[in-house]
C-alpha positions as CSV (number, residue, x, y, z in Angstrom):
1,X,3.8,8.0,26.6
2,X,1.3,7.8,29.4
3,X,-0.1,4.7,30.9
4,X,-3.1,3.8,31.1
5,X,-4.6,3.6,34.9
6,X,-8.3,3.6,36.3
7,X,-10.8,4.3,34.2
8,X,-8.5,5.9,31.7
9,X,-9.0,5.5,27.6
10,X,-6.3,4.0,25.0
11,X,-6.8,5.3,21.1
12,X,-5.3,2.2,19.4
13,X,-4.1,4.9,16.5
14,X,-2.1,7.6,18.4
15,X,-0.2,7.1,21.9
16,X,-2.2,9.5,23.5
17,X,-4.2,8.1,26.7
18,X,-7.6,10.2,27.3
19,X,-8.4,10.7,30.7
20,X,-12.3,9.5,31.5
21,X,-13.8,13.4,32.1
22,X,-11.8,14.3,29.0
23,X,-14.1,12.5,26.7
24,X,-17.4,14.0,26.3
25,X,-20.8,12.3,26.4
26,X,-22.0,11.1,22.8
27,X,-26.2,10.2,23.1
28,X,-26.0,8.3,19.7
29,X,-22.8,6.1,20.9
30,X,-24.8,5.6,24.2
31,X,-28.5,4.4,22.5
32,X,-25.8,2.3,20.5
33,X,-24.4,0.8,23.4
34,X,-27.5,0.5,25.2
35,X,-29.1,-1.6,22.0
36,X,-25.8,-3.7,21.8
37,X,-26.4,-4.8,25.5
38,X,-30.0,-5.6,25.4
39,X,-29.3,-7.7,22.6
40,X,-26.2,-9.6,24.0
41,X,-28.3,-12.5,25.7
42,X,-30.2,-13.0,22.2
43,X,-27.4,-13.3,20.3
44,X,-25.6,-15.5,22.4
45,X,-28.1,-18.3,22.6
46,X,-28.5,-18.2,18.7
47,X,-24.4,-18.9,18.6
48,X,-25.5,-21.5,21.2
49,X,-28.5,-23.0,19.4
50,X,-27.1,-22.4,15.8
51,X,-23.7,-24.8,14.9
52,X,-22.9,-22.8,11.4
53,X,-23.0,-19.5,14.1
54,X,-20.6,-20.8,16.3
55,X,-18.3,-21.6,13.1
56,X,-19.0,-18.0,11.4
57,X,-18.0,-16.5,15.1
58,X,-14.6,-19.0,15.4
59,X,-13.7,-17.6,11.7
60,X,-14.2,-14.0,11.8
61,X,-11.9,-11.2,13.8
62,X,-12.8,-10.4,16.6
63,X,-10.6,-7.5,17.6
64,X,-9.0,-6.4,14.4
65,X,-11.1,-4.6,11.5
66,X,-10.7,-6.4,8.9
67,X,-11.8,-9.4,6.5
68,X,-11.6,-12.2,4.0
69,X,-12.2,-12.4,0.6
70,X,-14.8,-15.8,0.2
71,X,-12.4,-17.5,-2.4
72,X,-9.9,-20.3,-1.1
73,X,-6.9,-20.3,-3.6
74,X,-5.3,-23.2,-3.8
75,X,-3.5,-23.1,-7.2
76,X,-3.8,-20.8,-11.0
77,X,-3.6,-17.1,-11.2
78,X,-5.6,-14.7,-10.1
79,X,-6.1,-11.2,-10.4
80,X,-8.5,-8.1,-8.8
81,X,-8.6,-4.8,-8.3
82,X,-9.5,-2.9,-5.2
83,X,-10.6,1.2,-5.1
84,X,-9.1,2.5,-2.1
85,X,-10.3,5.8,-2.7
86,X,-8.9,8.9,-0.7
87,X,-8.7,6.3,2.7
88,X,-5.6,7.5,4.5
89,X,-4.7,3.7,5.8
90,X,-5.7,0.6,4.9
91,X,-4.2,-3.2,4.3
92,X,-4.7,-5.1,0.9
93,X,-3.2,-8.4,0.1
94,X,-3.6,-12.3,0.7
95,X,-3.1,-13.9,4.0
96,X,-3.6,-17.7,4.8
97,X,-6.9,-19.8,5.6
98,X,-5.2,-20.5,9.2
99,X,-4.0,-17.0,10.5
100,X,-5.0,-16.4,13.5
101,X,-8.0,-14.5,14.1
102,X,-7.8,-13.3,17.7
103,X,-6.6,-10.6,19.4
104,X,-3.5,-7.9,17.8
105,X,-3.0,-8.9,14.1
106,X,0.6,-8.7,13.2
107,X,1.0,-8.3,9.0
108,X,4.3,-10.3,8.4
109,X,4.6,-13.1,5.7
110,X,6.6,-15.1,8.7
111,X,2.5,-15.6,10.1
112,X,0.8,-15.9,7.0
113,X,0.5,-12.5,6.0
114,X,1.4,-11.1,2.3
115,X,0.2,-7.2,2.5
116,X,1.0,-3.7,1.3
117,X,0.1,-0.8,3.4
118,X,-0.6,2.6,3.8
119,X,-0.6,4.7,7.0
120,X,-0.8,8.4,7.7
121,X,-2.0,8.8,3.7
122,X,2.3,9.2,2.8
123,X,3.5,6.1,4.4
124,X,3.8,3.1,2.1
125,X,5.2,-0.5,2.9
126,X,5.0,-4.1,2.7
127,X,4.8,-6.9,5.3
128,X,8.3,-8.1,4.8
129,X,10.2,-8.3,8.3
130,X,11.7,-5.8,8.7
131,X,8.9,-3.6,6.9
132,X,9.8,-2.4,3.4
133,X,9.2,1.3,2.6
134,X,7.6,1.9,-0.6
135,X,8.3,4.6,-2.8
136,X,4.6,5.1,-4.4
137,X,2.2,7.5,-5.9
138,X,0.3,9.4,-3.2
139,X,-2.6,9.9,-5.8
140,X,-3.0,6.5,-5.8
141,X,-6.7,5.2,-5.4
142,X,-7.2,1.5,-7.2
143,X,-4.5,-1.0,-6.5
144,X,-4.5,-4.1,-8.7
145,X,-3.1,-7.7,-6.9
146,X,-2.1,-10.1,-9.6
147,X,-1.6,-13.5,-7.4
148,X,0.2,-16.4,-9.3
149,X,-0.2,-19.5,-6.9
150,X,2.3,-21.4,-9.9
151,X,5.2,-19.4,-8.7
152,X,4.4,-18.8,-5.7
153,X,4.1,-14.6,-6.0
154,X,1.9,-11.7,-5.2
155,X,2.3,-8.3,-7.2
156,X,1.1,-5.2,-6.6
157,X,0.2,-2.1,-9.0
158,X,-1.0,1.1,-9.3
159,X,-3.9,0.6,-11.5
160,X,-3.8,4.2,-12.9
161,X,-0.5,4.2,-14.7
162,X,-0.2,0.8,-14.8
163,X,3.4,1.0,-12.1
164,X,4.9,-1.9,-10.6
165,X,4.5,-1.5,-6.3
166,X,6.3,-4.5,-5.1
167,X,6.2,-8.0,-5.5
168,X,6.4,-11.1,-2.6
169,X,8.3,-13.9,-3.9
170,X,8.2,-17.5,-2.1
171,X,4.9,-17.4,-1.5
172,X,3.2,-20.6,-0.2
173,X,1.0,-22.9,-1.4
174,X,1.0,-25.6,1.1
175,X,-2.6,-24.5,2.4
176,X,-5.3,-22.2,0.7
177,X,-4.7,-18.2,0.4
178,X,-7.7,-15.7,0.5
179,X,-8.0,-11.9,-0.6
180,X,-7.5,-9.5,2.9
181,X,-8.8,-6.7,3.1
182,X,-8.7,-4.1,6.1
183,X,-9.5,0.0,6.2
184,X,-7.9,0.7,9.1
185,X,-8.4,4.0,10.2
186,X,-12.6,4.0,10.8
187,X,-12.5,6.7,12.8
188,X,-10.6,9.4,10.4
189,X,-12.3,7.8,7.0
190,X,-15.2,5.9,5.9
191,X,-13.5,3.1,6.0
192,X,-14.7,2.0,2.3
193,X,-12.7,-0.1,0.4
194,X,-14.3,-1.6,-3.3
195,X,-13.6,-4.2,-5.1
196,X,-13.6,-3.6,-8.7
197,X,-15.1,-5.8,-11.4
198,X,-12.2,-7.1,-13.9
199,X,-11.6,-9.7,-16.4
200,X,-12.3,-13.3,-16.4
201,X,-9.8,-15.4,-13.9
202,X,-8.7,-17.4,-16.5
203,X,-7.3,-15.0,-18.4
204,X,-5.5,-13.5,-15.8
205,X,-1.7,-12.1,-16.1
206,X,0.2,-9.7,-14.5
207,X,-0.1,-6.0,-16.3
208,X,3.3,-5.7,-16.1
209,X,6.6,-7.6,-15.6
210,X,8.2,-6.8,-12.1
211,X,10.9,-4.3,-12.1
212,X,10.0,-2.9,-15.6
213,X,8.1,0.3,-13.8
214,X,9.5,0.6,-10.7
């Protein structure tokens, strides 16, 4: 792996480092860039003038591509389905209200962070530490999250035969959990992921049992 020097180029998705004449010029990307930049000095003195701004810009991510769901779960079960469609990476789970928002997200329940995975459209696993591979359907395009806050768990199925993925155990409660949600390779997809319309919250319950499909 090369390292990066001068005016060289780092793809954050493949160990490859572009030299700068390598990359060819892109006139949409540069109007893009050019718009961004007139509209920097705008934009910073409405975060300046504007409190609830400044607050939106200290909670959102501001290197990683991804967000939070808007609920705050502090207790019950809860349950939603997302459609990840034919994305070839992506991260789906819960995380908690005080992860850390700056800079390289690590996914590992020791920081906060309760997530399955998919990279490479073959590669499967969860946040454990170490990583735990996952053995799942590669036709898989809605995943269902059954959170029980009771028990402190977080399940994961295939919504399309109904198979247990893998299932968090010891999950906290000492501080609200929200939905996570992050299609992670832009550049290769669309970088759509869908949340689905399901049944009422309060009559939420795990489709099945863990361990009876997997």
């Amino acid at each position: 792996q090369k390292e990066l020097r001068g005016e060289d180029f780092f793809c954050f998705f493949c160990p490859i480092v572009s030299q700068k004449n390598d990359i060819g010029p892109n006139r949409q990307l540069g109007k893009l860039a050019s718009s961004i930049k007139e509209l920097e000095p705008q934009l910073t003195a409405v975060l300046q003038m504007n409190p609830q701004m400044r607050k939106f810009q200290a909670q959102r991510f501001n290197y990683a591509i991804c967000v939070l769901g808007s609920p705050h779960f502090t207790c019950g079960r809860h349950y939603w389905e997302v459609d990840v469609g034919t994305n070839t990476a992506w991260d789906l789970g819960v995380c908690r209200e005080s992860t850390p928002r700056e800079g390289v997200i690590q996914l590992n329940t020791e920081l906060g962070f309760w997530t399955v995975s998919l990279r490479g459209g073959c590669y499967f696993f969860a946040s454990t530490r170490p990583l735990t591979a996952l053995c799942v359907d590669l036709k898989l395009q809605r995943v269902g999250i059954f959170l029980d806050m009771g028990i402190g768990s977080i399940s994961f199925f295939c919504v399309e035969d109904g198979s247990h993925i893998f299932t968090f155990t010891g999950v906290s409660a000492e501080e609200p959990l929200r939905p996570f949600f992050a299609p992670s390779n832009f550049l290769l997809d669309q970088g759509v992921l869908s949340v689905c319309p399901v049944m009422s919250p309060a009559t939420a319950r795990s489709p099945v049992h863990p361990g009876e499909n997997e």
